[in-house]
N, C-alpha and C positions, 0 to 999 in steps of 0.2 A: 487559406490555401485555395490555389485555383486549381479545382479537380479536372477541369475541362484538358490539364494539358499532359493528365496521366492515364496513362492505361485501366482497362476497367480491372485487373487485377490491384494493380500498386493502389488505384482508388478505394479498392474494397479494404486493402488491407490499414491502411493509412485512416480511414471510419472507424475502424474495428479497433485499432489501437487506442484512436482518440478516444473512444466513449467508454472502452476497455478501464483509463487513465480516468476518465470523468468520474465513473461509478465508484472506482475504488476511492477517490478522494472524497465522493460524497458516504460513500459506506464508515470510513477508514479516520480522516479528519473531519468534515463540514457536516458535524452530527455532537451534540451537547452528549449524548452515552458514550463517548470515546473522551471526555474531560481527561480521564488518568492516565491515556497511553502517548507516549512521543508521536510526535507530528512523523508524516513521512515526508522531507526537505527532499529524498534525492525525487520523488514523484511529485513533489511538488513544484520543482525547479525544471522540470522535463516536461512539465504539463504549463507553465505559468515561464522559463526562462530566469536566471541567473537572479537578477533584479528584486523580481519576485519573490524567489527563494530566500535571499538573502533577509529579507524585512521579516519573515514568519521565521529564520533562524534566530534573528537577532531577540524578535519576541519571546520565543521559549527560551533563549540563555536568560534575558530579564527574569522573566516570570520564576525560572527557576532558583535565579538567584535571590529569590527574595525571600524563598519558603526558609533559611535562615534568619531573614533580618525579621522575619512575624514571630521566628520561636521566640529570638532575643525581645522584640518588642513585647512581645505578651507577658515573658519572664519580671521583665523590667514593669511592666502595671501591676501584676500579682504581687511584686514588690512594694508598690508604691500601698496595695490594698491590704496586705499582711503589716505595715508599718502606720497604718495610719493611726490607729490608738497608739501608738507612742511615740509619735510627732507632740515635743513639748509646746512649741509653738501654737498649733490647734487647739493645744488642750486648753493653755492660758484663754485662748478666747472664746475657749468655747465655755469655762468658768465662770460662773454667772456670782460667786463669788469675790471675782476681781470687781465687779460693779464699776467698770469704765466709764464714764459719759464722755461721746464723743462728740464734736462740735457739726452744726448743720451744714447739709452737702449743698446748699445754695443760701442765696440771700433771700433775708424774708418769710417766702412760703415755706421754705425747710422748719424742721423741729430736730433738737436736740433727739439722740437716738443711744441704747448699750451697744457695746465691743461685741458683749455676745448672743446678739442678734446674726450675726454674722458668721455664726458656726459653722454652719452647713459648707458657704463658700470654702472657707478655710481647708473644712478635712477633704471638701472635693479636688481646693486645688495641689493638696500634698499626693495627690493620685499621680500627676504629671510632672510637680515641682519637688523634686528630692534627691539624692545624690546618685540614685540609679543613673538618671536621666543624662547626667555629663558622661557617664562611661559609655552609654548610648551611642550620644552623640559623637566620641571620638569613636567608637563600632562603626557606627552607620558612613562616617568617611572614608573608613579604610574599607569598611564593605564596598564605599561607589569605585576607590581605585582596584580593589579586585574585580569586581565586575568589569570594568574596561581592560583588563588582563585578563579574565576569563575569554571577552568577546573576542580579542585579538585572535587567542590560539585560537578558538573554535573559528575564526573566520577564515585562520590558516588553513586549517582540515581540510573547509569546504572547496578552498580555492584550489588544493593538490585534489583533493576527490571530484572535482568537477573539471578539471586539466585548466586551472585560471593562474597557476602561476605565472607563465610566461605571457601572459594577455595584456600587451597593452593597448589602452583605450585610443582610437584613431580620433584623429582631428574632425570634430563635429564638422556639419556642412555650415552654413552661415543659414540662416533662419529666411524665410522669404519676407518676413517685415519688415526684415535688414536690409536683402538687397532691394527692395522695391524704396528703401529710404534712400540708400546709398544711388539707384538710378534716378529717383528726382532729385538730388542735390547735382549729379553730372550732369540732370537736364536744363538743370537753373543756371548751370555755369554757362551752358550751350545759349541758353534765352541771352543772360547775361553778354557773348560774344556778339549776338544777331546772328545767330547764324540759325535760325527757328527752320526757314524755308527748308535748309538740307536735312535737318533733324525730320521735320516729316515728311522729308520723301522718304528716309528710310524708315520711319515707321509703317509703311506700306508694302517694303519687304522683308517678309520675316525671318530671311536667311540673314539679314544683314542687321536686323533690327536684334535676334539675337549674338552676331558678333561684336554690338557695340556695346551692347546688355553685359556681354562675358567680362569686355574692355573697361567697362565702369566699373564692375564692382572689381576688378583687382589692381585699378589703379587707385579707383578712391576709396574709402575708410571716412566714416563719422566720427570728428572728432571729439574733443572735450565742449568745443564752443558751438558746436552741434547740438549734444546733448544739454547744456547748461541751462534750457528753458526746463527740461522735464526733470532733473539734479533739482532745481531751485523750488519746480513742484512739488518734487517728494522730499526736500526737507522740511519746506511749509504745514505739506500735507501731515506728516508724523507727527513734529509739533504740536500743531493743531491738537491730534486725537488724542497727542499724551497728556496735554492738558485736557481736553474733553473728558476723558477717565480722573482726572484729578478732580476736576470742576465735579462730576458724578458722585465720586467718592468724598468730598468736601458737602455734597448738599444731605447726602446718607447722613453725616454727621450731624451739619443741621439739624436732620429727621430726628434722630438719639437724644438731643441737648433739649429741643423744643416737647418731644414725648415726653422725657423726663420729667419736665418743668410743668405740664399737661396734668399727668399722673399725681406729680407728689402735693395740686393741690386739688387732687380729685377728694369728691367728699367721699368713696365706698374705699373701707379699710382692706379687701383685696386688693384692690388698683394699686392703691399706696405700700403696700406689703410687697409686692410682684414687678414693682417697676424695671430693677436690673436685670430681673429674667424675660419680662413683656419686651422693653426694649432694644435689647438683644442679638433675641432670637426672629421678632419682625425686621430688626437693620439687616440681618446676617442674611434671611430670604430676599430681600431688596436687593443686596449685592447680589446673589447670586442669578436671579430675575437676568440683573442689567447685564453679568458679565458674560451670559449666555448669547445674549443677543447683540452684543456686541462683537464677540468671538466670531459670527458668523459676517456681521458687517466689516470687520477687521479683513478677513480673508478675501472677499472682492473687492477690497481696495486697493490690499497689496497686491492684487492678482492686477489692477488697472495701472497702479504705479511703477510696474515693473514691465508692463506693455509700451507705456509714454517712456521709459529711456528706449526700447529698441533693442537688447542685447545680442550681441553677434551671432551667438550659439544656443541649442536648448539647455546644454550645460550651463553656462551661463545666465539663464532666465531663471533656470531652476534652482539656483545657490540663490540668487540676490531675492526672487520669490520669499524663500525659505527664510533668511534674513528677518527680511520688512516683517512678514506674518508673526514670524517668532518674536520679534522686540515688539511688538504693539500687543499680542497677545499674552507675551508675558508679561508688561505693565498691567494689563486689563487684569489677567488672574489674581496677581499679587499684591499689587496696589492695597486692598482693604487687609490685607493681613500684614503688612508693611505699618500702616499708620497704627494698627491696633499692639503690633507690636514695640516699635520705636517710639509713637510719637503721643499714643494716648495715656495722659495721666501726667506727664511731662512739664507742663506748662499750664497747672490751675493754680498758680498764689496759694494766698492763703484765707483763715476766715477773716473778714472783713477788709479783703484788698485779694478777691478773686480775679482772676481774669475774664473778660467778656470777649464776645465776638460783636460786633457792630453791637459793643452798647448794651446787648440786648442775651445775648445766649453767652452762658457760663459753659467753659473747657470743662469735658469731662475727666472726669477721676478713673482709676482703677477702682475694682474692688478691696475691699481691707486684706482680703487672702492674696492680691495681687492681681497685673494684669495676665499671668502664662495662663488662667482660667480660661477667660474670655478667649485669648489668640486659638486655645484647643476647640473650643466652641467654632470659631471663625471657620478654622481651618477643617477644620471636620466636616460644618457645612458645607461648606464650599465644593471640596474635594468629593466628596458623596454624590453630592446633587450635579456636580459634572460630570460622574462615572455614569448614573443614572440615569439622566436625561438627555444628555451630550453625547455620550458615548455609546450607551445602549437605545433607549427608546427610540433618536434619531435616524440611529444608523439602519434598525429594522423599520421602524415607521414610514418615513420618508420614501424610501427605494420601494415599498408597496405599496405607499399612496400613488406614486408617479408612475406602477405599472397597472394599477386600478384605474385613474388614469386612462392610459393610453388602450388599454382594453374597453371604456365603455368611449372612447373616441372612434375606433376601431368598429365596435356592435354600431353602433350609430349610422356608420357607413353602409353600412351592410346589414341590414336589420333581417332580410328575407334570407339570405345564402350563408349566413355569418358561419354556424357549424360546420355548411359543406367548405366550407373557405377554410378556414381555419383544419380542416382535416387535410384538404390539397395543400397548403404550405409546406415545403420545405424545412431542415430544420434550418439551416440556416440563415432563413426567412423567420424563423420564432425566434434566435436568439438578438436578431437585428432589432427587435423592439425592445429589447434587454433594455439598461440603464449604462450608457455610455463609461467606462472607466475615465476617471480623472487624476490619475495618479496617485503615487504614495503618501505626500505631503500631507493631506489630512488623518493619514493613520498614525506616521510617526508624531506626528504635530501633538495629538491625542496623549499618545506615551511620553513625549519629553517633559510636558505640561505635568501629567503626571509624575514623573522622576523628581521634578519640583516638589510636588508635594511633599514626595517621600521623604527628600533628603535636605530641602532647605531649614524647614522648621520642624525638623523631627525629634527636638528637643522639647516641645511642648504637645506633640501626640505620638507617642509610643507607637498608636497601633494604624499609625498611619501606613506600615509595609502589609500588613494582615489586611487591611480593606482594600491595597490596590492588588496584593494575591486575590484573593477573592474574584477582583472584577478581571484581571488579566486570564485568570481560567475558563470564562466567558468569554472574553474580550477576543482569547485565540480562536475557538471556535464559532464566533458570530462575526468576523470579519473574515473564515473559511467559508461558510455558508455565503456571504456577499459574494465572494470572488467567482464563486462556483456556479452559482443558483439565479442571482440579484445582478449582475453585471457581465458587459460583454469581453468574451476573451479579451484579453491586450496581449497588442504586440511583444511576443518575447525580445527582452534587453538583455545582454551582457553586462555584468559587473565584478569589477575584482572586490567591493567595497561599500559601507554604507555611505558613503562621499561625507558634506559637510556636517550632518546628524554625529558623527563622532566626535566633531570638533565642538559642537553644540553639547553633547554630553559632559566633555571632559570642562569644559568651563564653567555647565552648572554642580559639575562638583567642587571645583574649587571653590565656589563662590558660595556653595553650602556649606564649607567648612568657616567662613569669616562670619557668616548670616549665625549660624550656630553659636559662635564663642561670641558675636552680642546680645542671643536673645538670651542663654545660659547667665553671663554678666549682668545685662540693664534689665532683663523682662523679669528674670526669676528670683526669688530672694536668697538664692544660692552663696554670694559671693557677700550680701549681708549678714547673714549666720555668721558664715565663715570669720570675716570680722568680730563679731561679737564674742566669738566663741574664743580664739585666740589673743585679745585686745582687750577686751573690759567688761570678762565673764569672772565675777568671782569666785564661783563654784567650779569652775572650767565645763558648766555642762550650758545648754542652752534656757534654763529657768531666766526668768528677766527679760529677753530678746524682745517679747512685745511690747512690753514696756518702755524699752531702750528706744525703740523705732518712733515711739507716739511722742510729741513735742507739745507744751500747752499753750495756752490760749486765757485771757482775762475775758469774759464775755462784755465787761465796761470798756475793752477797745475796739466794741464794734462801730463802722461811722454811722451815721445818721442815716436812718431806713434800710438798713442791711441786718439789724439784731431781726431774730423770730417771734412771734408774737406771742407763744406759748414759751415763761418763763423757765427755768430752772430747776428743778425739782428738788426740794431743800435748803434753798436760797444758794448752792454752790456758787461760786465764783467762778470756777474753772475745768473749761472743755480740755477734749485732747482731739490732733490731727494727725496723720500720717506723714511727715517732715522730717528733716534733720535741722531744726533750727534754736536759736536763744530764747531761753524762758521769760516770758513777763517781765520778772523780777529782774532781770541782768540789765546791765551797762548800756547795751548792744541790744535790745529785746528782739524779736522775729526776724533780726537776722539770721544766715546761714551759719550751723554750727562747724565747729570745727569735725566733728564724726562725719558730715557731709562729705569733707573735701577724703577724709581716710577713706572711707567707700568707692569713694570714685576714684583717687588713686589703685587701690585694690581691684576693680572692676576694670580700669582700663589697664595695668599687670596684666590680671587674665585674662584679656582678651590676646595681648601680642602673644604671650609663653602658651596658652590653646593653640592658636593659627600655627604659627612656627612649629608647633610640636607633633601639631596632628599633620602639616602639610610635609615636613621631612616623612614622616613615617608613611603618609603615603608614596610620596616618591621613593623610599627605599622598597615601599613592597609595588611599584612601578619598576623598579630597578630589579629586583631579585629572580622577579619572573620574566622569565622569558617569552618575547612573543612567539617565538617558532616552535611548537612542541620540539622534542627531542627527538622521537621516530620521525616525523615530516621531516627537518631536516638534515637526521640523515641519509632518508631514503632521495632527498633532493641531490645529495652529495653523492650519492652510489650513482643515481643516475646522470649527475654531470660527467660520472667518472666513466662510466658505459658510453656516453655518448664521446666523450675527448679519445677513449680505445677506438671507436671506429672509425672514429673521424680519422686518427692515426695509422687504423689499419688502411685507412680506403688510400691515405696521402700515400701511403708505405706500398700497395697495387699500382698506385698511377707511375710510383720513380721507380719501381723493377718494369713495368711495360716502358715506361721511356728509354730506359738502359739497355733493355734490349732490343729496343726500334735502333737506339745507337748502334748497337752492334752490329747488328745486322744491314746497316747501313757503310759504317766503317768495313766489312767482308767485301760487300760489293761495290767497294769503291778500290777496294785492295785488286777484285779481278779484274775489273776494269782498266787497271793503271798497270796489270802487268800483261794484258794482251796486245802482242806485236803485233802489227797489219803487215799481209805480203802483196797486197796490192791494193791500187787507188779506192778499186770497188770496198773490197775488204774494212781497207783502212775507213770508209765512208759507212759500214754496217755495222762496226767497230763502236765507232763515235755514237752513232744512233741508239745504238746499243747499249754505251754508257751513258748518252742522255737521257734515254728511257728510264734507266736505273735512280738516276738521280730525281727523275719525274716523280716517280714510283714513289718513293723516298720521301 
């Protein structure tokens, strides 16, 4: 506000309001003791502008909609923790009576190992792996499409309570990088004529210099073959990093295969006992190390690749911005729980005809309890340590390091007078050292990454909505306290809308729903029961199932240097592995059994009849709900109706005042036309008379 061009009353009062508004939001929102009361949106959007308001509504409809999906998730682990003793599958292995021997997890340095060694995994992974977990995850999809119907109506609300229905967005100005690109391509055309010499004379007159300025930019436009050097950068440039994060996420692996192999032929029997939880849980902190500091190198990339096209408008910066950041940091986030969940365990042969990586490092395995173990471990991590550190430490750390900062840059200056300075400043002079506002892009950025979490793989962590409630109750009042305290007012925006962030929602919910019916199918052994149980359970109950799953092995067809050094224990013959293939003894031996190909038929069934069934149900509860509450648009309708009455009545004033301008015209053309003249004069005062009238008129 430039106070200078107000009165000292309106100034005084116009201060008083402002800091009236300040206090309250610092008393009222941008304080962690007010976590349990509703945000104040209309104070917030009247101190902060449309824009603004809009992001902290959108926030509280999430956060609120989630205090549902933590009851159900939490219901759904107490479940899985109330069932785990009579999970028959855990029990089988966890029976130290069955006496399994199972074949060595590598060549060589491995040793034969028991089934129920492996207990622990087991009963820990029937915590996340059990048929709660599919009702879950069709819940948690019709939860994401109710939530995009809840936002709509409430976004309705705010748009008739803040008068935004009838607002539409006026055509941005063109960006000055635009036109300053768009005036040196007219100027190159002008080199290009020779005609330089007239070009800089009018560069010498500014009146003219801006009429040819005006002339350029609404004659030319940058075209396709304009921008096709900075297009062919930024498809390079993506490229490149998406492989870069692969290339990262492939050498982690490495990290995994090579510790493993490290460990199992460590001589101290913790190392060896502890390997799948040592390696793990050190790969899982690595990812998260890399994808922290990537996330932040991702963002001024995208912010320079979206500078080199040039875009017309800020709108237009700001959607393809949005874009770039979002696909490079969505590969980045998801990437390690993508291979953990589709691709690890997939591709390790068998014993004695393993697969290797250059020669040298053996494909890793899942655990015997499966991989949906590890993916919850992944995912847990991951998603934790982004809330934690990303989200929180950052966002308070950072904006205090850089106003620490600028306060001993500041003392420095002024070592003698510092205090007395600092007391003569203005405030508008204290808040200018604030921390510049950068936009909303890295708040929502924050939460959509998050929504990820929730809903992509929430088939293998339950309580994945409970830890992002937690941090979003933080999360709303530590990004009030920035707005408020930590950064400089921004320019109030109008908006009817959260712009392309919805269209960004609504696709990672679809896309959570196919991600789900495959981790549910190929990650969990859901859709294996299932088989077993209905196909070739003779008890019809699940007794046998681990048995059914383990395929054997001769240890005489191990090749040369691949057998372990430590023999057999009883002179056995024969190991077991986690396969569906032909025994030893058959026709056919270690090939692929026929139960293989039945599971994977089954597993890919349910994946289509999941998608198709959960995706209709979401579009019907898309369908059923309305996005206009009922009272909004009635009361829209009452008032189109009040507004078409006056319009009516004002049309219904203008045609009775015209009518009777007629009339009144028609009278005095009637007296006109019947007055006789009795002389020249007369008849000449007559006429005057009547052409006054018709003047008049």
């Amino acid at each position: 506000y430039d106070c200078s061009l107000l009165s000292d009353i309106n100034r005084l009062f116009l201060c008083h309001t402002l800091c009236t508004s300040e206090s309250l939001l610092c008393e009222e929102w941008a304080s962690y003791g007010v976590f349990y009361k509703y945000q104040p949106i209309d104070l917030v959007r009247k101190y902060f502008g449309e824009k603004i308001g809009l992001y902290f509504a959108w926030l509280g409809v999430y956060t609120q909609m989630l205090i549902p999906a933590s009851i159900v998730g939490i219901i759904v682990f107490l479940y899985g923790c109330a069932t785990v003793d009579e999970n028959i599958p855990s029990m089988e292995m966890c029976d130290q009576r069955n006496n399994i021997t199972m074949c060595p997890l590598c060549d060589r340095t491995c040793n034969y190992w028991k089934l129920s060694s492996a207990c622990a995994t087991a009963r820990a992974s029937h915590l996340f792996d059990n048929p709660a977990t599919v009702f879950f995850s069709v819940f948690m999809a019709l939860w994401a499409a109710t939530f995009m119907e809840h936002w709509k109506r409430k976004q309705m609300r705010l748009n008739y309570r803040w008068d935004l229905t009838g607002f539409e967005e006026e055509e941005d100005h063109p960006r000055a990088e635009y036109e300053a690109k768009v005036l040196e391509k007219s100027l190159r055309k002008e080199y290009r004529n020779k005609e330089v010499m007239y070009v800089s004379n009018l560069l010498f007159n500014s009146m003219y210099f801006q009429c040819i300025f005006m002339k350029c930019t609404e004659k030319e436009k940058l075209t396709w073959k304009d921008r096709f050097p900075a297009y062919l950068t930024n498809f390079v440039s993506i490229i490149f990093m998406i492989g870069l994060t692969f290339a990262i996420v492939f050498g982690v692996i490495i990290y995994r295969i090579s510790t493993a192999a490290a460990l199992a032929i460590s001589s101290s029997p913790s190392g060896r006992s502890n390997i799948r939880v040592t390696v793990t849980a050190t790969a899982v902190i690595i990812n998260l190390v890399v994808i922290i500091i990537l996330d932040e190198l991702y963002g001024c990339i995208a912010r320079w690749l979206t500078q080199i096209e040039v875009p017309k408008t800020d709108k237009s910066f700001e959607e393809r911005l949005i874009f770039k950041a979002f696909l490079l940091k969505f590969v980045n986030a998801y990437t390690p729980i993508f291979y953990v969940a589709f691709f690890k365990g997939r591709f390790v042969g068998r014993p004695g005809q393993y697969v290797y990586i250059f020669h040298s490092f053996r494909m890793e395995e899942c655990a015997p309890g499966g991989c949906l173990m590890e993916l919850c471990i992944q995912l847990s991590i991951i998603m934790l340590g982004k809330q934690l550190i990303q989200n929180n430490l950052f966002e308070i750390g950072i904006p205090k390091m850089k106003k620490l900062i600028r306060y001993l840059k500041l003392k420095r200056r002024r070592p003698v007078d510092h205090e007395e300075y600092m007391k003569k400043k203005q405030r508008y002079e204290i808040d200018y050292n604030l921390e510049p506002f950068a936009g909303l892009t890295p708040e929502y950025m924050e939460m959509i990454i998050q929504f990820g979490f929730v809903t992509l793989f929430v088939a293998s962590f339950p309580l994945a909505p409970l830890f992002a409630l937690l941090n979003n109750i933080i999360e709303i009042r530590l990004d009030a306290k920035k707005f408020v305290t930590e950064l400089r007012r921004p320019v109030a925006v109008r908006a009817k809308d959260i712009g392309i962030w919805y269209n960004i929602l609504r696709a990672v919910g679809k896309l959570a729903v196919i991600i789900n019916a495959f981790v549910i199918s190929f990650t969990s052994d859901f859709i294996p029961r299932l088989v077993y149980l209905y196909m070739y359970s003779e008890s019809g109950t699940m007794h046998g199932f681990v048995n059914h799953t383990l395929s054997y092995f001769n240890v005489s067809d191990f090749q040369e240097g691949t057998a372990p050094k430590e023999p057999m224990e009883l002179g056995n013959q024969i190991c077991r592995y986690k396969d569906y293939r032909e025994p030893p003894w058959s026709e056919n031996k270690y090939e692929i059994a026929k139960d293989f190909w039945a599971v994977l038929a089954a597993r890919l069934a349910f994946v289509i009849v999941f998608q198709n069934l959960v995706m209709f149900m979401s579009d019907f509860v898309d369908w059923i709900i309305p996005d206009i509450p009922k009272d909004i648009s009635q009361q829209i309708h009452k008032e189109k109706v009040l507004m078409v009455e006056v319009f009516m009545k004002e049309e219904q004033g203008k045609l009775h005042l015209l009518e009777t301008w007629r009339d009144k015209d028609k009278r005095k053309g009637e007296n006109c036309n019947s007055h006789s003249p009795r002389s020249s004069m007369s008849h000449r005062g007559s006429v005057s008379s009547c052409h006054s009238c018709h003047v008049d008129v």
